[in-house]
N, C-alpha and C positions, 0 to 999 in steps of 0.2 A: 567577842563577848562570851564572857562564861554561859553555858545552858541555864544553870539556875540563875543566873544575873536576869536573862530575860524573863524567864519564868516572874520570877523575883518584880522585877520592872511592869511585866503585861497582869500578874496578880495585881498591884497597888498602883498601878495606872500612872507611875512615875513619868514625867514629862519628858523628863532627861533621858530616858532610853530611847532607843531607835524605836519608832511602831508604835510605842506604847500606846500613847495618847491615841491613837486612832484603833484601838481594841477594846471594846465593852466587854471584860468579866466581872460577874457577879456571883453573889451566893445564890446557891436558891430560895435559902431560908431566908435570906438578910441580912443575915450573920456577917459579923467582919471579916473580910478576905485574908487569908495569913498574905504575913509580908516578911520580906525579908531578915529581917533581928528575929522572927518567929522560927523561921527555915535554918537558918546560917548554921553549920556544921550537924547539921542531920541529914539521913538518908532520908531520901526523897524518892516516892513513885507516885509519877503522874500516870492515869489510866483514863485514857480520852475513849467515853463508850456513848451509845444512844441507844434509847429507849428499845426500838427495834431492833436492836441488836442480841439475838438468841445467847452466843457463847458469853455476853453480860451479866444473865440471869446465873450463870455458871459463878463468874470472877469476881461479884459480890461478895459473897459470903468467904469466899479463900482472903481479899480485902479485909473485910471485916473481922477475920481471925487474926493474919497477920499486924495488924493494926493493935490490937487487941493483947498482942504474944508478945508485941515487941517496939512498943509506944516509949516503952523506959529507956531503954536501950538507946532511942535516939532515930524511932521510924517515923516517919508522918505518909501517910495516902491522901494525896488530892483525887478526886474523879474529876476530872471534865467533862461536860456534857455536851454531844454537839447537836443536838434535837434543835428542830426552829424554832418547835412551839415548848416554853418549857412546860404547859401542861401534861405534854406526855411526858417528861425525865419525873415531874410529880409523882403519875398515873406509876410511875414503873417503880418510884422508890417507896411509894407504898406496898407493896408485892415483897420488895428486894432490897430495904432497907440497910442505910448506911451509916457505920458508927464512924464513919471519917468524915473530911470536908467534901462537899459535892460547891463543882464551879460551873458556871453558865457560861457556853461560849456559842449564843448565838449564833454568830458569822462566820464559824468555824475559822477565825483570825488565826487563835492560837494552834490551834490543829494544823495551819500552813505551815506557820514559824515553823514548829516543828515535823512539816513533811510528813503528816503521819498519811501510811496507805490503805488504811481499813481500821476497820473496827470490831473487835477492841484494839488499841496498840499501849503497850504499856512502857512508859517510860523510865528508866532507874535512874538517879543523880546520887551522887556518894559525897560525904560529909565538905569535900572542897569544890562541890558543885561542878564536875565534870559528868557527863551522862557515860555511865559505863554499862549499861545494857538496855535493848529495846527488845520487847516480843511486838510480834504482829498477832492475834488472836489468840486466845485463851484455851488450854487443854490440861485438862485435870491430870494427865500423864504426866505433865510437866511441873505439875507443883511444886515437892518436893527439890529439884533442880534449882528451882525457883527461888525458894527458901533460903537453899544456902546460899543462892548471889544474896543474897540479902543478910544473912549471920555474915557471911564473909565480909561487906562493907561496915555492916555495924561495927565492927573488931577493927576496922580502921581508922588512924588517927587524922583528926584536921592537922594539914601541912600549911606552915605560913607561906 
């Protein structure tokens, strides 16, 4: 199964996927979860962070510019959050506020699926939904780097 398939399946709780059904994601706000026909041929980064997590306070605001620089273009940023309590991912996005989607992942379900080893770990998926880059924790060294995987996938076309 494609990376964003799942994604795609454990955001909108599709029954038909493997797992899905047994993974509570939610908004934090309430808000409707993107789904699929939302995502489908856009670059996608999923950035799975928690409240306590220091280099977080950092990878927000780089999020929130790049979201911001390159939303036309065809980017979307999910955060996931894997805090227990989601009063602290609250507690922290008032501080460090987010102009993307923030998702609740309780049971850190989704963060198995995809193996993530710490946090932050950020995930890249390109317009045909294969995951073509993962960072393990955030370093403002690396931004720029960062960037262009990102110009570089945007300039790519959805292959049937």
């Amino acid at each position: 199964m494609k990376p964003w398939l799942l994604l795609f399946s454990v955001l909108s709780l599709a029954t038909s996927s493997f797992a899905a059904s047994a993974i509570e994601i939610s908004s934090l706000a309430g808000s409707p979860v993107k789904t699929d026909a939302e995502l489908a041929g856009k670059v996608v980064i999923v950035d799975f962070w928690a409240s306590w997590c220091g280099p977080c306070r950092k990878s927000f605001p780089f999020f929130n510019e790049l979201q911001q620089k390159h939303q036309a273009a065809g980017l979307v940023v999910l955060a996931v959050n894997e805090d227990e309590e989601r009063s602290d991912a609250e507690a922290f996005l008032k501080q460090y506020p987010a102009s993307f989607a923030v998702l609740f992942d309780k049971e850190g379900q989704l963060a198995s699926q995809y193996q993530i080893p710490g946090m932050p770990t950020t995930v890249v998926i390109d317009r045909n939904g294969k995951i073509r880059y993962s960072h393990s924790g955030f370093f403002e060294s690396k931004t720029a780097a960062f960037e262009q995987e990102i110009q570089q996938l945007l300039q790519e076309e959805v292959t049937p």
